[in-house]
N, C-alpha and C positions, 0 to 999 in steps of 0.2 A: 169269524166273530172276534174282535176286539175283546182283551184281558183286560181292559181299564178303559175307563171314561175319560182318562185323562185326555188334552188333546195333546196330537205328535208336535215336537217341536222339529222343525226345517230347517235340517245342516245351512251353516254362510256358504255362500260358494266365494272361495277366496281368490277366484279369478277376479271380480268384480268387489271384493271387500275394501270399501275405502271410509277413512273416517279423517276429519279435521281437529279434531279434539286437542287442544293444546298445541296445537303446530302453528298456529297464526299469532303474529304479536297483539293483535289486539284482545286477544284470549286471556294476556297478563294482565295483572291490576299492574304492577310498578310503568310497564312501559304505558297503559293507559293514562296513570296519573302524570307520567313524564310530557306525552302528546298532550292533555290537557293544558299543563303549564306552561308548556310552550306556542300552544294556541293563542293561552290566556296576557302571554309577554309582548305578542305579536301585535294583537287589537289594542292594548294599551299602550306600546309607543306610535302604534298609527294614530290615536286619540290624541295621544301629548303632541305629535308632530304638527297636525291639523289645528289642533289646540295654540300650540305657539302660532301657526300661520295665520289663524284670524286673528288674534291679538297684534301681528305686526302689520295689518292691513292687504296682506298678498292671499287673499285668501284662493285657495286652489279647488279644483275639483276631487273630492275624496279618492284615497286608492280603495279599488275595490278588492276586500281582500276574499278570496276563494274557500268554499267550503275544503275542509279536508277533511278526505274520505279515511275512514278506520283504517284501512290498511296503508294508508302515509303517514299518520302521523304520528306511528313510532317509532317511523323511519327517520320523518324529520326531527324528532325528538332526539333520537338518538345521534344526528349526524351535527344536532347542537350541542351536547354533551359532553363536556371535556373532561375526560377522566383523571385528570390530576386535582379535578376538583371534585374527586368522591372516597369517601373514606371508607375501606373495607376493614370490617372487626369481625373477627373470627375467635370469640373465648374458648376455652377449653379448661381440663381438671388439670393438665399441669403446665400448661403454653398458652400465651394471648398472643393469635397474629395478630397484625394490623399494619395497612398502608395504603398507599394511594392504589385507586382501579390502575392506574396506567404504567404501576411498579412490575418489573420481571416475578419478584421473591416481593412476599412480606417480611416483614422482620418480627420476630419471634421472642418471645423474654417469657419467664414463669410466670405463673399465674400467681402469684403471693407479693405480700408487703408484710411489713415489717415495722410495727410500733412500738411504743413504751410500753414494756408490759413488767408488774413486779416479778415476775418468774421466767426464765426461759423455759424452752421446750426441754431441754435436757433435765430441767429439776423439774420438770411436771412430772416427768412421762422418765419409767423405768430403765434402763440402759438391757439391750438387747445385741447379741446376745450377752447372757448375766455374765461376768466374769468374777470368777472365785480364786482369788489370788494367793489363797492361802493353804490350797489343796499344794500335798507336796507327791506324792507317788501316784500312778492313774489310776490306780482305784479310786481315789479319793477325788481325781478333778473331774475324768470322765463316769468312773462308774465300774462296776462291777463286768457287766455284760459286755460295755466295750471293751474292757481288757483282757477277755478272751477271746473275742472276735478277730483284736490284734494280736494277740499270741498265735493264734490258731493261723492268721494270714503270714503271719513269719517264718514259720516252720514248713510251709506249705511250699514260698517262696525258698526257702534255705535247700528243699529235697530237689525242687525244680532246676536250681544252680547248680546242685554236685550232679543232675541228671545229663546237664548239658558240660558237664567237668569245665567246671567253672569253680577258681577256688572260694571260699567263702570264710573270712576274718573272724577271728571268734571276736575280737574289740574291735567290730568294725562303729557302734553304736560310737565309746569312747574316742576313739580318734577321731570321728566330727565334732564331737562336742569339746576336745583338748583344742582341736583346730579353733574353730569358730570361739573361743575364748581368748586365745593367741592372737588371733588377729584384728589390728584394730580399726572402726568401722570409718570409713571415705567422707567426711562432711563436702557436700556441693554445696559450692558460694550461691551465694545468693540470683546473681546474674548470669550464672550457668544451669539453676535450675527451671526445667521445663514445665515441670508441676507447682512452680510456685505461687500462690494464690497472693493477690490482691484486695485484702481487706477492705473493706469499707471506711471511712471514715468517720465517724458519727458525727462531727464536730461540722460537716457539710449540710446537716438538716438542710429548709428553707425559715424553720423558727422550731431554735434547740430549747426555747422556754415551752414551747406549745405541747401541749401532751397529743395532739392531733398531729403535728409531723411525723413523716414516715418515709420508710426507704421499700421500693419496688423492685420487681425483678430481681438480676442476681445481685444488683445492691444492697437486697435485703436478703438475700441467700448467704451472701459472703460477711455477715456483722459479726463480729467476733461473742463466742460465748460469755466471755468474762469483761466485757464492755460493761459501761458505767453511763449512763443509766442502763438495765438491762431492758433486751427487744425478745420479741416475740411474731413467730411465724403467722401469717393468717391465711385461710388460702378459700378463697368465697365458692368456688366452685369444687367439688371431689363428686365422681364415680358417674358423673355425666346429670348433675343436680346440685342446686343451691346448696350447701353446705351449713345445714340450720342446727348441727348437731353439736356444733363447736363453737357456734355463737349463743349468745344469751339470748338476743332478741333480732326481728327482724329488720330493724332499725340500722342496729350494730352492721348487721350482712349488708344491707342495700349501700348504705355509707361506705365500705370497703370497695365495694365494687365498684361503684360511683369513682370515687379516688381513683380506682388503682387505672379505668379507661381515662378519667381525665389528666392524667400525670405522664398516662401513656404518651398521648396526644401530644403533650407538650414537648416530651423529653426525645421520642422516638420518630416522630413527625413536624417538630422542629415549629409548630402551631402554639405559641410562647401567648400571644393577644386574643382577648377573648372578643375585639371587635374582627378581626378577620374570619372568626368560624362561620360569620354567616353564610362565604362564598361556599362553603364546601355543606353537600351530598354526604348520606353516609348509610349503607349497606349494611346491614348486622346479619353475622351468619349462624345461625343454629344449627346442626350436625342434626341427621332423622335418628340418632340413640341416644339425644339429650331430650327431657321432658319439657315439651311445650307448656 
């Protein structure tokens, strides 16, 4: 007698388990809409070609052109498809790739620009960590608690050293510190320095009157603090979402963003004419832990 009405479900037998689901091109909208428009290019230069031919009197027998069946024509679609004419953009919270499909590597630059703003970030926002220049003994810079902590790891250290008869300097503190005052510190020229950063220019705007020009990527990373007019960081995407905490309005946010892909375009993919974008495709990629 059955414990339940329910009825039994019937293990798959996964000898014979087969499914299609996502495995055929015609299953994608993008290479669907691709096949389409390539359908749709085909029948209209057979129309224009036909079209010129009666008008010049030769008129011909139409080419008859062939159904295509769902599973060619994303093939054909594809195999019309030149990849240097599609634009892959990849955003992110602290990187925008972007490049042609038919690039090895994208090319990669921060997600931030950089406007006129009265304030930098440095006089907005507190300096981290704080530093108290005025403290002179560690009780007073660090604290209480640390300075027995470091007492405590000194002596600890000190019994360790005479255990392995190791001798131990009673001024070993002052003799670094007579040292390192004695000696005086290596200035590296300028073009032997490896770390040497390259500023920004400000004076390179595209219009230094416009309060709307702005510098991207680490053009806008690298603007000096104490530049005239001062700039200000913006960064439209943070923690995998539109970044609406730090703008006023969503105006301000969509504008940024706007800018900083079209600036991309120009500056990183060398796409300077706004009559050439027509030839090119373009892919936008969303990561599945950024919010749709």
């Amino acid at each position: 007698m059955k414990q339940t009405s329910w009825p039994d479900v019937t293990p798959i037998n996964q000898k014979n388990y087969y499914t299609d689901y996502m495995k055929r091109d015609d299953q994608i909208l993008a290479l669907r809409l691709q096949g389409d428009a390539t359908r749709d290019r085909i029948v209209q230069a057979a129309k224009d070609r036909d079209r010129a031919l009666a008008q010049s009197g030769r008129a011909e027998v139409p080419l008859v052109i062939p159904e295509l069946q769902p599973d060619e024509a994303p093939a054909d679609a594809a195999a019309g498809l030149d990849p240097s004419k599609v634009i892959v953009i990849h955003p992110g919270s602290q990187n925008l790739r972007i490049g042609f499909a038919s690039d090895a590597l994208p090319k990669s630059i921060p997600m931030t620009l950089a406007t006129k703003f009265p304030q930098t970030e440095a006089e907005i926002h507190e300096a981290l960590p704080r530093r108290h220049f005025e403290a002179k003994t560690q009780d007073q810079q660090y604290g209480e608690e640390w300075s027995k902590k470091y007492n405590k790891m000194c002596s600890d250290l000190k019994l360790e050293m005479r255990a392995n008869k190791r001798k131990v300097l009673p001024n070993s503190k002052e003799l670094v510190l007579n040292y390192n005052r004695r000696t005086e510190p290596e200035i590296i020229q300028t073009h032997n320095d490896p770390l040497q950063i390259d500023w920004t220019d400000i004076n390179n705007l595209d219009d230094p009157k416009s309060s709307a020009s702005c510098f991207i990527g680490q053009q806008a990373q690298r603007v000096p603090d104490d530049s005239q007019p001062k700039f200000k960081l913006w960064w439209p995407i943070q923690h995998g979402v539109l970044n609406e905490d730090e703008y006023l309005n969503a105006e301000h946010l969509f504008d940024d963003f706007e800018t900083l892909l079209d600036k991309a375009i120009r500056q990183e993919l060398g796409l300077t004419k706004n009559s050439t974008w027509r030839q090119y495709s373009c892919v936008f990629v969303i990561p599945d832990l950024y919010d749709k």
